[in-house]
C-alpha positions in Angstrom: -3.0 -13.6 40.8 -0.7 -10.8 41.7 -1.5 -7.1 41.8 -0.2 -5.8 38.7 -1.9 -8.7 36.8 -5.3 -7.7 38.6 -4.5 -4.2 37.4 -3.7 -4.9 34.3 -6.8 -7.3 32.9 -8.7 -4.5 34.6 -7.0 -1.7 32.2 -7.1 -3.9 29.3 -11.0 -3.6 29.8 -11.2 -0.3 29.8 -9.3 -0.5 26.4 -12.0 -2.6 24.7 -8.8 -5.8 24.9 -9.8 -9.0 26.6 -7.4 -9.8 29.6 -7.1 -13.5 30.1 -4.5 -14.7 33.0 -3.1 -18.6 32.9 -0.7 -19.8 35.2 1.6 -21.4 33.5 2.2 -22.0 29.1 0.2 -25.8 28.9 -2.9 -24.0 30.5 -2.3 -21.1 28.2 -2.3 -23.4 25.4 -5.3 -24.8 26.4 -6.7 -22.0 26.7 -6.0 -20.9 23.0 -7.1 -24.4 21.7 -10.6 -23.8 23.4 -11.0 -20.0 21.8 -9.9 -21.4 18.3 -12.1 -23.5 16.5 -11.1 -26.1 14.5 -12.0 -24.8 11.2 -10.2 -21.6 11.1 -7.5 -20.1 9.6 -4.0 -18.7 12.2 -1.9 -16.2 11.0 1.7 -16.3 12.9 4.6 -14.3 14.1 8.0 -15.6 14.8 7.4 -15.7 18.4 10.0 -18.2 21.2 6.7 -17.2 23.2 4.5 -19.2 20.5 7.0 -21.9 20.7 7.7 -22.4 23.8 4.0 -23.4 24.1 3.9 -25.4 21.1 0.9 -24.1 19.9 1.8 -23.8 16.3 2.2 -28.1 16.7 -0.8 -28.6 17.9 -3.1 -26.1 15.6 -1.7 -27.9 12.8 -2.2 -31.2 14.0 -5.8 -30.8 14.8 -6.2 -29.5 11.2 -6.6 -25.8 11.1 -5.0 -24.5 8.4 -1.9 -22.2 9.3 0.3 -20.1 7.3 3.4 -20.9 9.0 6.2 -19.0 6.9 8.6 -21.1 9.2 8.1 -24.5 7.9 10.9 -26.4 6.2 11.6 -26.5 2.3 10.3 -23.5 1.5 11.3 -20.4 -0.4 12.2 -17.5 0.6 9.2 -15.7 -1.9 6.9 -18.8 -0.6 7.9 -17.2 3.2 7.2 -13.7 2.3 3.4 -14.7 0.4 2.6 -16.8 3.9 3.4 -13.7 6.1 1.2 -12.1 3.8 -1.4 -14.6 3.6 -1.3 -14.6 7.7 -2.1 -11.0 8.3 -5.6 -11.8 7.1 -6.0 -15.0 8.6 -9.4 -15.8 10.8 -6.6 -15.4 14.0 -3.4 -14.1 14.5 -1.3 -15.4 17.1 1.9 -13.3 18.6 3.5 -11.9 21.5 4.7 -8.8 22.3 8.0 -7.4 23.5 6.7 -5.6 26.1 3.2 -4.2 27.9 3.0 -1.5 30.4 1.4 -1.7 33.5 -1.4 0.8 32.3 -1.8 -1.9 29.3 -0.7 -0.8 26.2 1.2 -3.0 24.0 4.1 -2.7 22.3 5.6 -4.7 19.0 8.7 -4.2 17.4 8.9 -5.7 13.6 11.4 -6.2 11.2 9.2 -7.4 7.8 5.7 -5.7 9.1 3.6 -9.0 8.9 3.4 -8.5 12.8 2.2 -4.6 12.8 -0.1 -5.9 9.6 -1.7 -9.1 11.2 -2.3 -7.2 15.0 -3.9 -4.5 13.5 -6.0 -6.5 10.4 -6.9 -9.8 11.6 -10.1 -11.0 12.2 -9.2 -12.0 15.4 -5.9 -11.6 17.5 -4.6 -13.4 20.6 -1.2 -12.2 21.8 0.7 -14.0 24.5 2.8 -13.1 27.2 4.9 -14.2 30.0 4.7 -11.9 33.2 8.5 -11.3 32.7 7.0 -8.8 30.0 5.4 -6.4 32.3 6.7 -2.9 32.6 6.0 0.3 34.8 5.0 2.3 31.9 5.2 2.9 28.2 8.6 4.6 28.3 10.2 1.3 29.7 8.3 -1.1 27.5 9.6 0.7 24.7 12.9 0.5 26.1 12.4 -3.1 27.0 11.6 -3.6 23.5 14.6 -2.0 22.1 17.6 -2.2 24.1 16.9 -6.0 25.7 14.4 -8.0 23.5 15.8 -7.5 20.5 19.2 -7.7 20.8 18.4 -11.4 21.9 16.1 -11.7 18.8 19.1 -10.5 16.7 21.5 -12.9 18.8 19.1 -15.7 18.1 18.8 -15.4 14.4 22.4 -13.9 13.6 21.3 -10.6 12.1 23.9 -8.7 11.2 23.1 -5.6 13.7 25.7 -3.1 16.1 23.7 -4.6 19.4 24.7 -8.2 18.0 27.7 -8.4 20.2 27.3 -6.4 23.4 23.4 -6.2 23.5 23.7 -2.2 23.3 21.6 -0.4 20.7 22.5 2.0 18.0 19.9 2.8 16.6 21.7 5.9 14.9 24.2 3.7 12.9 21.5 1.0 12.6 21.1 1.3 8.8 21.4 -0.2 5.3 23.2 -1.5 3.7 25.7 -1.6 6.4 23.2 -3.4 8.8 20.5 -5.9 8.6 18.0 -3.3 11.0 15.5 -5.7 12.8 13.5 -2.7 14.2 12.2 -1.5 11.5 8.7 -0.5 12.8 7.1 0.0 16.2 3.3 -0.8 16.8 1.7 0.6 20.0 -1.7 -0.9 20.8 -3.4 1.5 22.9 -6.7 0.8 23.0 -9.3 -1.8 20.3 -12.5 -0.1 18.9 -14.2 -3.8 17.9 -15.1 -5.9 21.3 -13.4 -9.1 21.8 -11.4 -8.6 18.6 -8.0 -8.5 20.7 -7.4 -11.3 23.2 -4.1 -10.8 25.7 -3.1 -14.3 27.2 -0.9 -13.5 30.7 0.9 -16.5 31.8 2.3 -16.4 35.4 5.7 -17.5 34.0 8.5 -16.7 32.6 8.5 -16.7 28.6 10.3 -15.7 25.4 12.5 -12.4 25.3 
């Protein structure tokens, strides 16, 4: 375990969030299977982070019930009423874009099931890669903006000025002649209930 990761699960404890580090994304999915129990309900956020691990699989498999808004054959109102439904799951499973080295969080949401879930679950685990890590807030915020989601919008086609060249715009960013995708910022900076906010590091490389 590097410095900064030493660093940061000790901020994250002074913040009332529960710093766990995993090497790599199977033991980090381990990890998450053994804090879950069976019987409990998981919220999700559209997360390459989340699938990358294939966590989302294996919940479902083992039979917790999931409201997984990206499952096939479904409406779009039946998508919208499971991100709903997840923001008041039993646990809420996400990433973020980006997390400062004094360990705030940040999340950047188009719909607001992500903001929602984070800040009204019962439980939240978040998962990141170390790629993630930022000096401070200022650059996670940028991180967030100007390099994650351009390769969010990239990935699922949205209709945004960064689409193309990756540069943000956030001036002409607008409806209707845009499909925005940041549409609201959550910064975590600290968690009054103990243990209610899990952080899962993994000593790799993952998502955006």
């Amino acid at each position: 375990m590097d410095q900064r990761v030493d660093g940061l699960i000790k901020n994250w404890q002074k913040r009332n969030i529960l710093g766990l580090y995993c090497e790599n994304k199977s033991e980090a999915a381990d990890k998450i299977l053994e804090i879950i129990s069976h019987s409990v309900s998981i919220g999700i956020s559209g997360s390459v982070t989340l699938d990358q691990l294939g966590i989302v699989k294996r919940l479902e498999v083992r039979g917790n019930p999931v409201f997984n808004q990206y499952k096939s054959g479904i409406s779009r109102e039946e998508n919208l009423e499971l991100r709903r439904q997840g923001t008041q799951a039993d646990y809420y499973l996400t990433s973020a874009n980006a997390i400062s080295e004094n360990g705030e969080l940040v999340f950047f949401s188009g719909y607001g099931n992500r903001p929602a879930g984070i800040s009204n679950a019962k439980n939240v685990i978040v998962v990141c890669g170390i790629n993630k890590i930022t000096p401070n807030l200022e650059e996670a915020i940028k991180r967030s903006r100007e390099y994650a989601t351009p390769l969010n919008c990239k990935r699922l086609n949205w209709n945004t000025p960064c689409l193309k060249d990756g540069i943000c715009r956030k001036e002409i960013c607008l409806f209707p002649d845009y499909k925005r995708m940041c549409c609201q910022i959550l910064i975590i900076e600290a968690e009054v209930t103990p243990d209610r906010l899990k952080v899962v590091l993994v000593g790799e490389s993952l998502g955006f």
